[in-house]
Every structure is written in C-alpha cells, then in structure tokens.
N, C-alpha and C positions, 0 to 999 in steps of 0.2 A: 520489609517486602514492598517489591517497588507498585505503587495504587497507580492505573493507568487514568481513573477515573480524573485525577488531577491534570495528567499532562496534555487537555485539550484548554484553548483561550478559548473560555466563554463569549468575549465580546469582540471576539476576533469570530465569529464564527454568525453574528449577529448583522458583521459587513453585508450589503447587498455586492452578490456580483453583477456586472454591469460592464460592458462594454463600453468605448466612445460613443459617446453624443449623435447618432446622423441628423447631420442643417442639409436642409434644402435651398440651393443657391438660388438667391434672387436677383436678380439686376438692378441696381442703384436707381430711381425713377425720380423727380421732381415732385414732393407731393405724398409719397410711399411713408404710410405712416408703422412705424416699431417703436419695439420698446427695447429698452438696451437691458439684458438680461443682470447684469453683477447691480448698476445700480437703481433701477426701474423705473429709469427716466422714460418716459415716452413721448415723442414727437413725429413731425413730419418732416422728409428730406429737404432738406432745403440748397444745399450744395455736398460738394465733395472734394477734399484738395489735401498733397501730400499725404496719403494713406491716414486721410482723416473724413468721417461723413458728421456733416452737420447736421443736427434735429431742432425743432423749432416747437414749443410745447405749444397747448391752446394759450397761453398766457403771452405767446408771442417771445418766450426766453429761450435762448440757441445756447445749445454746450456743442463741442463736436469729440467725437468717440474714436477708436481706432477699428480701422474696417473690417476687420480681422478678429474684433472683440465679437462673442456672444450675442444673437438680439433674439427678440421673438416677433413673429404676425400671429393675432389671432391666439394666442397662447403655443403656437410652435415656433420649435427652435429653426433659425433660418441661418444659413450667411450672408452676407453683402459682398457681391459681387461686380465690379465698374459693367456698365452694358455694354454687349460686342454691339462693331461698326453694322451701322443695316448695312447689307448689300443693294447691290445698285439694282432700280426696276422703279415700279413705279408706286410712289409714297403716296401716305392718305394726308389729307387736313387733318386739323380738331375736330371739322364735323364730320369726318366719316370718308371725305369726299375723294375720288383720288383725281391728287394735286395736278396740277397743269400744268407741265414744265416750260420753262423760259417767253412766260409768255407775258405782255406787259397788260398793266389793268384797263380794262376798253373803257372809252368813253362814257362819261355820266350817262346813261340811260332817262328820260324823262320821267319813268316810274318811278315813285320813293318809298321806303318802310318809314315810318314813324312810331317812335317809343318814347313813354311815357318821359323819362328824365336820363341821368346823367350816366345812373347804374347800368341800367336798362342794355344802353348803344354798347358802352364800355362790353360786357359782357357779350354781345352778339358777337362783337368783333372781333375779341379772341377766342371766340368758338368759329365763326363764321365768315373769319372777316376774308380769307381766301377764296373765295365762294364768293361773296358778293362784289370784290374787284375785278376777278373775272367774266361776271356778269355786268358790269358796270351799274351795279345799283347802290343809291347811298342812305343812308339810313340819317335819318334827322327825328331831333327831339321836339316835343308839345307842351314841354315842364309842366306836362300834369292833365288828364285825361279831360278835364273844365275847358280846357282850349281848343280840345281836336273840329269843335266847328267852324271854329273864325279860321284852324288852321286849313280846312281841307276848302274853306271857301275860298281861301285865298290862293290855294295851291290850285284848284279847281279841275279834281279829275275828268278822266275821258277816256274812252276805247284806248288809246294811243298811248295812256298819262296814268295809270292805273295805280291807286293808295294803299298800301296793305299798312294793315295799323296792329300795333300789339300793347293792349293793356293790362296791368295788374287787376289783381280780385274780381278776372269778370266771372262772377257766380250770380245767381237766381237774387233775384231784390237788390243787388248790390248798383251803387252809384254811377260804375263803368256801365254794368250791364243796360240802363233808362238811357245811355246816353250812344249808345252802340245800336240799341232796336229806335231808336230816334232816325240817326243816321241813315241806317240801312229803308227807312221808308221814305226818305228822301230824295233828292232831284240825284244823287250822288252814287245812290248804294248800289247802282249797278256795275259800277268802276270800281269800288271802296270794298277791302276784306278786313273787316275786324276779328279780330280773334286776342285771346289770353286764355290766360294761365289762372287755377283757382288762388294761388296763393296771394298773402298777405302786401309783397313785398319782391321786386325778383334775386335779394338774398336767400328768401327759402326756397329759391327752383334750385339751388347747389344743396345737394343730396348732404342732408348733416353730418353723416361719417366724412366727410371732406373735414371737417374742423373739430373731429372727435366727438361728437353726439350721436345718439342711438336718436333723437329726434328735434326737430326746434323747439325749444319752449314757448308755450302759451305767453303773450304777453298782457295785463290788462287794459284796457280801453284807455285810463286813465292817464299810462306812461306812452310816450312816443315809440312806436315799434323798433325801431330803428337800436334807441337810446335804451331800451330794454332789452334786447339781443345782447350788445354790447357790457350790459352791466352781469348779463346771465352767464357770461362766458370768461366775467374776471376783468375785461379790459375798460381802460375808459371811453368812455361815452357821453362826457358831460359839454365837448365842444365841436362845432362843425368839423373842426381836424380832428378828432376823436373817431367820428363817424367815418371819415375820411379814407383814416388807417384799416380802419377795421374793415371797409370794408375792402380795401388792397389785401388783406390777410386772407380773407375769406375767397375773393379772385385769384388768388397766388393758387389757392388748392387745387382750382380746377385746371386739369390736363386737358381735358377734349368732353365730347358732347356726353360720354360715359360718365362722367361726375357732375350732371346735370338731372332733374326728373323729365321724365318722358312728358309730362303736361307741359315742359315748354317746348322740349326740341321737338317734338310733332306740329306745334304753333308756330315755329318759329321758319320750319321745312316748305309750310304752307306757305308761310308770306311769299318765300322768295319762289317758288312755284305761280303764285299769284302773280306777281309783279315782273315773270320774265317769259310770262306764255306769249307765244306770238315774235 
C-alpha cells in the first residue's frame, strides 16, 4: 500500500523561497566606499575601467572587481552603476559654491589667508581652491603657529590689507589659543581674523568614515600624532615619505566640503568672508 507520508522531500521543503536579490543602483563616485559581496573585500573607489571598478582597502591595496558583480553599502545590497553625464546648467565647486563659468582667476588681491603648514593650504585648496581664484586671494603658510607674529609684522595688515589666519588646536589653554588673544589686543587685531578648528591636527577635520573609521584614535602624547594615525591604520609611518603618502590617501577621500567636519568648513567660509569684504 502505496505511504504518501514518504513521497514528500523533507529538505527540499526546508529550501527558503526567495525571489532575486533587489540592488539599488548607485553611481560609481571617486571615494564611494563598498564591500564586494562573494569575497568581502572592502574598499573605496578609486577608478573604473573596462567593465572593471577599482577598491582601495585602508591598507592602501587595490584589487578591481567586475561592475556587474554583487557589492554592498552599509550591509545592503547595491549595484554599480557608471554615473549619467550632468546636464548642462550651472555646476557647484567642492565647496558648495556655484562655479563661475569661463572666467579667468583675478588678480592677487592684497588680503591673505595664512595656515599653519603644508597640509593645511593643500586641503583648502582642493575644497576651496575655486573660490579663492576667483576672489583672487592666496593662501600662504606660517610652518607653525610660533611664527604668525614675525609673520603678520611683516605682512603688516590694514583696512585695505586684511589677514585671516587658520590654526590647528585652538581650544581653551591651548598654545594657538595665548598666541591668537595675544594678537587680537594688538596694534593688528583690527585687520587680523584668527580662527581654528578644535582638532589635533587638520587630518582629523576629514570626517574618519573617509578612511573607514567609526572615529580617529586617541593618540598618546608620547608618539608623534601624525606617526601614530599612521601606525593605527596599518600603514607606515616611520619616515617623512611615510607621512607624506598617508597623508595623500587620506586627501584622496575627500570629494567636497561634505567629507570634511563642520568645525573647519564654518572656519574656513569665515576666512574668506573676512578677507574679501569690501
């Protein structure tokens, strides 16, 4: 007698049903960090070419995938997409700004911005640097906040001549901050805007998900901040090209003023408000 109980597949019936996967397409971005789903590589884009996208891990190691494969953002599934052409109208800078077509950079302006060192300029300039050409202002460095008095004496602002200055760590007791309420009661500080940012460094004004951290790590007193970033994130950091690289990696991340923290780009919007009134 034929037992019906038999002719079901137990582990056929254990199968989940499930339909295809839906990705939400995303546009291939410079910077656009995923994770490639089959083998959990994760990195940021760093090119795209022959139906191939390049990732760059924190370690600085590129594999490239096929566009077409699997990825995820954020633990969902995505596709990769090349980005449609913008249409024509009128485009913004990195900082926000909309651009100003065919127009050539005006003359150096007698105002200047001054920043502390090399990173500093570097960094304005590929957030801001279309902004400040058009304004014809130039930004010059102080290598290090101990000089801003020999430098502004020498620059020797005025109504006409006006210094906006940006330095690192200015927080309450700090070395910048003695040297800023110095200034400012000076023959100078009516012309003169200092302003900064609380951070250590202006590597931590680039928001840490830029280089895969949920935050910067604390570095102790003892190690060079710089050369402790560097060593916390895998890469080396034991010689000034060390430093060098790293921190071109970490500039690579940033697209525009959105992968910055708002404590500089409000510092930073000021300067050049300051230095182009009038």
């Amino acid at each position: 007698m034929f037992d019906e109980r038999y002719d079901l597949d137990p582990v056929a019936a254990m199968k989940p049903r499930r339909g295809p996967v839906e990705r939400r397409e995303v546009p291939l971005a410079k910077g656009l960090v995923v994770e490639h789903t089959e083998s959990e590589w994760c990195g940021a884009v760093v090119g795209a070419r022959d139906g191939l996208v390049q990732l760059e891990d924190f370690r600085g190691k590129v594999r490239a995938f096929p566009m077409n494969d699997g990825f995820l953002i954020d633990g969902r599934p995505v596709s990769l997409v090349m980005p449609a052409r913008k249409r024509a109208g009128r485009q913004r800078t990195a900082s926000g700004s909309f651009a100003v077509e065919q127009q050539r950079a005006r003359v150096a302006m007698p105002s200047r911005i001054f920043v502390e060192g090399k990173h500093d300029a570097e960094l304005v300039e590929q957030v801001w640097g279309d902004d400040l050409r058009v304004e014809g202002v130039v930004v010059e460095l102080l290598q290090g906040a101990d000089n801003l008095q020999q430098v502004l004496a020498e620059f020797g602002p005025g109504p006409q001549r006006r210094a906006g200055v940006l330095l690192d760590h200015l927080v309450t007791g700090s070395k910048e901050t003695r040297i800023a309420e110095a200034i400012s009661r000076g023959p100078h500080g009516a012309n003169v805007l200092i302003v900064g940012h609380p951070f250590v460094d202006i590597w931590q004004a680039v928001k840490p998900e830029r280089v895969g951290l949920r935050e910067w790590p604390t570095i102790p007193r003892s190690i060079e901040w710089k050369t402790g970033i560097g060593r916390a994130l895998g890469w080396p950091a034991e010689e000034p090209a060390d430093i060098a690289e790293a921190w071109k990696r970490i500039r690579g991340r940033v697209r525009d003023f959105r992968d910055l923290e708002p404590e500089l780009v409000g510092r930073v919007e000021h300067l050049i408000d300051f230095v182009t009134v009038g």
